[in-house]
Every structure is written in C-alpha cells, then in structure tokens.
C-alpha positions, -999 to 999 in steps of 0.1 A, spaced: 117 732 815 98 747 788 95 780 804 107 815 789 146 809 801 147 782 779 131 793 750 151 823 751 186 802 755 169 781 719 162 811 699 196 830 707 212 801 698 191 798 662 193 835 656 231 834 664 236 804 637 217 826 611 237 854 618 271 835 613 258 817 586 248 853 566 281 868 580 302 836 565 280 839 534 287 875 525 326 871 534 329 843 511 311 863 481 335 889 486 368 868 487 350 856 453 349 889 441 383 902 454 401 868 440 383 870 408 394 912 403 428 908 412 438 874 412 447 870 453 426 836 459 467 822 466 464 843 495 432 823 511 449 805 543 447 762 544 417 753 566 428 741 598 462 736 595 495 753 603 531 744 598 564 727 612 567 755 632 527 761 643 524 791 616 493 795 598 500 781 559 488 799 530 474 780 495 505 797 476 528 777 504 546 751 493 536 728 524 514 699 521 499 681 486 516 656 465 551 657 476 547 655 513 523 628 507 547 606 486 570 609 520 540 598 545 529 568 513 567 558 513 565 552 547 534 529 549 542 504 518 577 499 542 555 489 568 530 468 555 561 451 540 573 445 575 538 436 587 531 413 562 567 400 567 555 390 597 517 381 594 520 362 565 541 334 570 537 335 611 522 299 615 550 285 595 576 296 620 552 286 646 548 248 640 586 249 632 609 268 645 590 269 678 572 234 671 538 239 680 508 223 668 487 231 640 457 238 661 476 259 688 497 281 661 467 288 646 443 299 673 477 322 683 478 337 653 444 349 651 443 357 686 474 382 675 461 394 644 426 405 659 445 423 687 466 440 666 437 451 642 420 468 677 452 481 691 449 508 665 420 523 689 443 528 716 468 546 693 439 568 671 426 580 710 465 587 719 467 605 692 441 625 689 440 633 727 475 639 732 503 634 711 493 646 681 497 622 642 536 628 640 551 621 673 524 593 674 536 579 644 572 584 654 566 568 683 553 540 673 578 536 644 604 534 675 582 509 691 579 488 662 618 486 655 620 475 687 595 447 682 612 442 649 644 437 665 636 413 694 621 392 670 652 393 644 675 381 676 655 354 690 651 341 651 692 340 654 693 323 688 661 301 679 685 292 646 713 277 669 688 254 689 668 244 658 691 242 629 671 235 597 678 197 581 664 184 550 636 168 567 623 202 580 619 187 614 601 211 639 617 215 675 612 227 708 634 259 723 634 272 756 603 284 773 620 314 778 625 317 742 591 315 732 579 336 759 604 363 745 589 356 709 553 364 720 565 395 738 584 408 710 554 398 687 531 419 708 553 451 707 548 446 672 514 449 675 516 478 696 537 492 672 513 492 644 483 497 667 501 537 666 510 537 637 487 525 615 456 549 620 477 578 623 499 575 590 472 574 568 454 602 584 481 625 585 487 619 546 453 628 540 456 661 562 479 673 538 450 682 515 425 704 522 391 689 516 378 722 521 393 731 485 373 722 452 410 708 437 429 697 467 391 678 477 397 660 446 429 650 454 423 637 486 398 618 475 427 607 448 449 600 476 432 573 490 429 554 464 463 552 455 474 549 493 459 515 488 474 509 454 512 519 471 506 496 500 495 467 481 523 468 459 541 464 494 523 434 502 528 413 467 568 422 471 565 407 506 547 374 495 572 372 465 606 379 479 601 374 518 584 346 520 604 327 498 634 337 524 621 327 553 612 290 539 644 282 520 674 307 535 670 322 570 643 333 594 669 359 609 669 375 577 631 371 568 626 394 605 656 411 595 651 426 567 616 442 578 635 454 608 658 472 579 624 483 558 614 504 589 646 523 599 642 532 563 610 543 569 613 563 594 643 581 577 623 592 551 594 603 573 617 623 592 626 640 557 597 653 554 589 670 585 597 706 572 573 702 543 542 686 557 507 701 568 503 697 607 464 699 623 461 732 638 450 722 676 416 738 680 408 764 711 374 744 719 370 711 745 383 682 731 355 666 706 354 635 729 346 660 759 317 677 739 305 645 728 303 631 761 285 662 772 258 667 750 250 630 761 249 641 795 231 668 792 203 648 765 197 621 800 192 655 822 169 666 804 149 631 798 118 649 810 112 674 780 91 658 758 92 663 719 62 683 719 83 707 743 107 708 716 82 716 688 68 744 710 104 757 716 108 760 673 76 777 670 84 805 693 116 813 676 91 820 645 111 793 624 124 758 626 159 751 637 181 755 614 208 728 603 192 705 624 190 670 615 159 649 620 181 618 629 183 609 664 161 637 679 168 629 718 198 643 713 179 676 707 170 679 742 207 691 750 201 724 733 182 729 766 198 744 796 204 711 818 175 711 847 190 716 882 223 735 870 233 775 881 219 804 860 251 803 842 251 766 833 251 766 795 233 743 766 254 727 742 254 741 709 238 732 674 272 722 662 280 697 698 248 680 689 255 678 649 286 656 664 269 636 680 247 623 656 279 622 633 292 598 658 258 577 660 252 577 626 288 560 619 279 529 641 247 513 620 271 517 596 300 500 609 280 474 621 266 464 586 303 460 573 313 434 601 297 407 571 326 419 553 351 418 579 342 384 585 345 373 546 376 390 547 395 368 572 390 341 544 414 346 525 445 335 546 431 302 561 405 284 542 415 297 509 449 287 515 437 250 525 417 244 497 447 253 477 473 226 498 449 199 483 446 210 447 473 206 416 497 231 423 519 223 393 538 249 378 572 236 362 582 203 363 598 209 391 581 242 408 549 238 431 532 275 438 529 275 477 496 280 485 500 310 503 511 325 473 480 325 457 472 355 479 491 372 449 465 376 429 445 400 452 473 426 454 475 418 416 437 429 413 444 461 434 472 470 417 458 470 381 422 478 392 429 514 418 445 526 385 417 522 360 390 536 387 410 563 398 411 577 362 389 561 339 359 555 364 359 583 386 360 608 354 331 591 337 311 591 368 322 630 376 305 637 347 275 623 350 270 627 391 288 659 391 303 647 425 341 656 427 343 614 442 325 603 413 300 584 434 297 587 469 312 567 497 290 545 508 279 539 473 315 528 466 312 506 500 279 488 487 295 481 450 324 464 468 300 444 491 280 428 465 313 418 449 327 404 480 296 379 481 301 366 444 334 360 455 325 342 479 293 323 459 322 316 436 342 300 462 316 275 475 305 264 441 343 258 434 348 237 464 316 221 451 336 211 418 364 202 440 349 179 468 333 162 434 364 156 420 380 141 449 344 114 447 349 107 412 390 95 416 381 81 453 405 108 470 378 111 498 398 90 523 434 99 514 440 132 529 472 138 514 462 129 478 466 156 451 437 163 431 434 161 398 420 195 397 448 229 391 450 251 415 442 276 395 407 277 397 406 294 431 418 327 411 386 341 404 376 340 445 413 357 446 403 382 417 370 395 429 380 397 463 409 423 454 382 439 435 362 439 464 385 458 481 394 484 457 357 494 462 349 485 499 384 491 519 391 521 502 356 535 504 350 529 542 390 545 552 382 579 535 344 567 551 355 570 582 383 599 580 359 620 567 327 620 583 340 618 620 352 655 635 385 667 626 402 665 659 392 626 655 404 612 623 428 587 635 405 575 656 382 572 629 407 552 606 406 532 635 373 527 637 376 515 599 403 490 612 379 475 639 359 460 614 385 432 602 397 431 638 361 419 655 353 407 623 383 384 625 372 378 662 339 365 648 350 345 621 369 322 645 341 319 671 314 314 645 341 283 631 342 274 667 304 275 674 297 251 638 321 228 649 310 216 687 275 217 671 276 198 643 291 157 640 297 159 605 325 184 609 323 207 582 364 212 587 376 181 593 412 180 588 405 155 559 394 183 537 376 157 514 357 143 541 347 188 549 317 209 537 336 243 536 308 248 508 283 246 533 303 275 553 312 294 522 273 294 516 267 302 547 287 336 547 274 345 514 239 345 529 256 364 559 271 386 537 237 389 514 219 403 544 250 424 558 246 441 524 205 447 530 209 462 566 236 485 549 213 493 521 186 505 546 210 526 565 230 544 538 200 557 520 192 574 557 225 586 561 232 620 565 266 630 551 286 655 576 288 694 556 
C-alpha cells in the first residue's frame, strides 16, 4: 500500500492543491487590482448562487440581501405564531376539551414536541437531497395548512359535543375524534419538521458569506431572525392564549390556520427576488462523506507511519490538512483491491469529513442545555400555579404567561448585542461576528446555569415559605410569596438564548458543507428535541428510584430544588466538556 503508485496518487494530489491555491491567489490579486483601477468589483458574480430562473447573479443585482430576507423573516414569525398557537396551550385542550388526564396529556405532549423537534431531520435531508429549500418549504407550508385545518374542524365539531359551562367541566368525545386530533396534530409536526430547517437556511443564503459586507450581514441576520420570531411567540402567549381559554378553541386553531395562508402569500411574493443555491456538478456531499469513510476502513492496514513516509516524499507536508481525526487520512490512498482506475478521495472530501466529526463533540456538549431548556414550560409553570399570582383585584397572571418574560428578554437584548456589543467587540477582536461562535455558545451556557442556580435557590425560599404558614399539606393553598420572583430564572434564560440559540443556528449553518445547511439547522434543532427526550426520561428514572418523590403532585411536599440542582451541576459539566472541545475546534475556511 505504500508503494510508488500511491505515493504518486498523494503528491499529485498536494502539487495539484498548491497549484490551484497559487492560480486562485493570483486571480484574486488581479480582480483587486482591476476593481480598484476602474471601479468593476459590482461585476464579481454571488458565490454559489443563481436566480429564479437558474442564471448566475452578479453583486450589482438586485436579488438577495435585506429585502428578500424580510419576505423569508415574515414568513417564520407567522409560523412560530401558529406553532406556538398550538404548543403552548396544548395540554389545556387536552385535559378539557378531549378530557384526559393530567399525567396522560402531558406525557402526549412531550412525546409530540420531541418528535416534531427531530422531524426537521427528515425535512433538512429532503431538502438538501432532493427538493431543493423553496419547494421544501412550500411544501411543507401546504402540509402544515392542512394540519392546521384538520385541527380547526375537529375544535368546531369537538365544540358541539363539549360545549364550555361555567364550571369548565372536561368531557369525553368520540374515539374517532380524538384519533383525528392526534393525526391532524402530527401533520403539523410534519409540517414544521420541512419547514423549519429550511426557512431559516434559505434566509441566510441570500447573503453571501463569502463577501466582507454581506458576511457581516449574515451574521446580522441571525440575530434578528431570532429577535422577529420571538416577537411572534409573546403575541401568541398574549392574544392567543387568552382566546382559546375564554372565547373559542375553533378560533384559537383558526386563526394560526389564517397566520400561515398569509404566510405563504408573502413567501410566494418574493420568489422573483430571492438568491436560490446553485446545485453543484460534484456527488452529493452525503455521497462523498460516506465514501471517504469507506475508503478510510479499506485501507485500515496503512499505518500512520505509512502516512508520514507518504508526506516526506512529496518533499513537504500536506497542505491544508488538519491534524484532527487523522484516520480519515488514509482515504487519500487509492482503496487496496480496486481497478487501476479506482480513485482516492480528495483533500477537500476528507476536510468534510472531519467538518462533519468535528460538529458531533460539539452537539453533544449542548444536549445540558437542551435539557435545561425544556424547563421552562413545565416546572417553571408549576412553581408558578402555587405562588401569589395577584395582579389586579380582580386579574390573576396565568402561569403560562410568565413565559413572557423570555421573549421580553430576547426582544430587548438581540437589539443591544446586535449593535452595541458586536461593534465594541469588532473592534477589539477584529472578527466581522465580534466574537466567534462557539464563544457566543459558551457565554450563553454559563448564563443558562445561573438561571437555573437561581431557580433552585428560589424554590428553596418558596418550599420555606410554605413551612413557615403550614401550607405543606394543603396543596391548593396560595402562598404568601408573589409570583414574581420566578422572573429572574425567566430573564436570564432569554438571555441565555440570545447567546446560545442564536450562536449554535448560524453554528451549525455555517460550518457544515453548503449543499447541507438545512440539514445542519437541523442538527441545531435535535438538540432541544433529544434534549427534551431526556429531560422526561431522566424525570422518569428520579422518580421510580427515589420514595420521597421529588415531584409529588403536592408541590410543597416536592424537592424540585433538588432537581434544579441537579441540572445545574449537569449543565456545569456540559459547559466543561464544551470548553475542552471548542478550544480544539477547527473552524471550516
């Protein structure tokens, strides 16, 4: 294996990477030259990307930037109003409209939720493979309205059996009913599982990152994708859910429904103006990928120092090569046993690979957060029911409402780090970002475990308080202790966000191969969906082991602030593991 062939196959493919790299070199010091003597850098085509009509697009074209964003950002604050119209108030409608139990609705809601956050890996793979982001995205709007719309009629028919009464009484419908309810809630998962990786890709393709402006923007553009979105989600939690529990369930499904024709009106307005991914002549990236594996296992014999031996008789080491993951060197090799014309996978076939590898120590150091994050809308929300939630003389916040505060955060944070933060830090780091990704990832992080320290030394202070007045055995007893000290957990976790949600979607857009990027914001999205997954069977797990239930359904007679310091340890060492592999990570060129 380490005969002359070979070393011959290595060192054209070295001397064929210098070459290109010189040739690239000296053509981009003369479109310097020629832009700066008479002015033509306009003329410089948009990486990668063509138009409605597959054309190549120029930088002095008026496709792409701002103004097709704003069409693809309208179209995701529509549906994360729908979502969110759906999500946030499901259980309710569960235990009574459809009269389940506490326990069931809740394990079905979960159960729903973490599917639909690892559908989006179907829809990222369709996408990329197939269909392409906009007739994925249409697609799946279509899909979605359909969802949308079963759901709005069987809240009408559900209406007739179960008429609302004073006392709020929960009922039992048909089976058939419910088994049409839970069909048309899955299409809605489907739905977003297509549409959620690919809208946010495809308003990030209209920038090229290859540009020193438009990669500023880009990096702009997430940021205030996030801040559009959330303002989405606090409407919904305002407006919606306060339909749903006082007027009508028909129209709290209905008027999502509504939300995403809209939505995909104004994406279909756009069409003519948008950046589209120019489809690439090579194998599919998932086909290279797969083969330089292949070829890495046939060739499990060569031994590193073949490899070394290979470097020095091309006079020079490798260049471009990373020192990460070095097995995966061995598929520069021509595979042992194939035809004289069997070929070796190329420098930049490996350099994916290891892209791909190095994403998953990542991604698996963030599932800390993903489990903290699925918090927030079911112990949170129960340490509120018991608390003061006094607003008027007459008003009582709904605890679910207190999820406010988080988009609230978002909303007034995204702003200030967008353009006070990210300037100061420009300046200093002389990065375009201001800080880098994962640096941006760790700062949220750390503030996602003070949040969550916060939370259990709260609960401390309120399981106290319920000792002191002799609550402990009442379970329906208000404290004496406002509601409104579980804002702070609400606060830091929105800030939390900003850093760490944020950071790992333009993470994970921009460091997997182009041809992948949905997938990639679906990757992103796995992370709340398994983290979700694991919060529930780590609640399961704590519960059959221990007598003393630490979530007994007398919250007095709990310890959630044994299980809130429990994930802040969790979440302590999530945050070392990631420390150890973002100072190793290599950052894709």
């Amino acid at each position: 294996m380490s005969g002359p062939n070979t070393t011959w196959t290595w060192c054209i493919q070295m001397g064929a990477q210098g070459i290109n790299l010189k040739h690239t070199v000296v053509q981009a010091e003369a479109g310097m030259s020629r832009g700066s003597a008479n002015k033509e850098e306009k003329l410089e085509p948009v990486h990668d990307s063509v138009d409605y009509k597959g054309r190549p697009l120029l930088k002095s074209s008026s496709f792409g930037g701002w103004r097709s964003a704003m069409f693809i950002i309208g179209v995701e604050v529509a549906e994360r109003f729908a979502y969110y119209g759906i999500s946030s108030n499901l259980i309710t409608y569960l235990t009574g409209s459809l009269g389940e139990s506490t326990a069931t609705a809740a394990a079905r809601v979960n159960l729903w939720s973490g599917v639909a956050s690892l559908l989006p890996l179907l829809g990222g793979f369709v996408a990329d493979s197939f269909l392409g982001r906009y007739r994925t995205i249409v697609i799946a709007t279509i899909v979605y309205l359909l969802g949308l719309g079963m759901l709005t009629l069987l809240a009408v028919i559900t209406s007739h059996d179960c008429p609302k009464n004073g006392a709020r009484k929960s009922c039992s419908p048909p089976q058939l009913h419910i088994g049409l309810f839970y069909f048309a809630l899955y299409i809605v998962a489907i739905g977003q599982g297509g549409h959620k990786p690919c809208v946010q890709a495809f308003g990030a393709d209209q920038f090229d990152g290859k540009d020193p402006e438009e990669s500023k923007a880009k990096s702009s553009f997430f940021n205030w994708w996030y801040f559009s979105l959330s303002m989405g989600i606090v409407v919904t939690l305002l407006v919606l859910v306060y339909i749903q529990d006082n007027l009508s369930w028909a129209l709290g499904f209905g008027i999502p429904c509504i939300a995403m024709v809209a939505a995909l009106a104004i994406f279909l307005l756009g069409t003519k103006t948008y950046r589209y991914s120019a489809k690439a002549k090579t194998k599919h990236p998932i086909v290279r990928i797969g083969l330089v594996f292949v070829a890495a296992i046939k060739n499990w014999k060569i031994t590193p120092q073949a490899i070394e031996f290979q470097e020095e008789g091309c006079g020079s080491s490798p260049p471009h090569i990373s020192k990460q993951f070095k097995f995966l060197n061995k598929a520069l090799f021509k595979p042992a046993g194939v035809v004289e014309d069997g070929k070796a996978c190329s420098i930049t076939e490996v350099e994916e690979a290891k892209a791909i590898m190095r994403l998953i120590p990542i991604w698996v150091s963030c599932l800390g957060y993903g489990i903290l994050f699925a918090q927030v809308s079911t112990f949170f929300t129960k340490q509120g029911v018991t608390m003061d939630r006094t607003l008027t003389s007459s008003v009582n916040i709904p605890p679910a409402t207190l999820q406010i505060f988080i988009g609230v955060s978002i909303v007034l944070l995204i702003p200030v780090y967008d353009r006070v933060f990210v300037p100061i830090a420009r300046s200093v780091t002389k990065k375009s970002s201001g800080i880098t990704m994962l640096q941006r990832i760790g700062i949220g992080m750390v503030l996602s475990a003070m949040a969550m320290v916060i939370a259990a030394l709260i609960e401390t202070k309120r399981l106290n308080t319920a000792q002191e007045h002799g609550l402990v055995n009442i379970p329906k007893a208000t404290l004496p202790m406002s509601v409104w000290w579980l804002v702070p957990q609400y606060i830091l976790f929105g800030a939390a966000d900003v850093f760490t949600i944020v950071g790992l979607q333009e993470f994970f857009y921009d460091q997997v191969p182009t041809e992948l990027r949905s997938m990639g914001l679906s990757f992103y999205l796995s992370i709340f969906g398994v983290g979700s997954l694991l919060s529930s069977l780590l609640v399961s797990v704590i519960d059959k082991s221990h007598k003393d239930s630490w979530f007994d359904n007398n919250l007095n007679q709990a310890h959630l602030d044994r299980f809130y310091w429990l994930l802040a340890g969790l979440s302590g060492g999530g945050f070392l593991l990631f420390l150890y592999f973002a100072k190793s990570y290599i950052y894709k060129r």
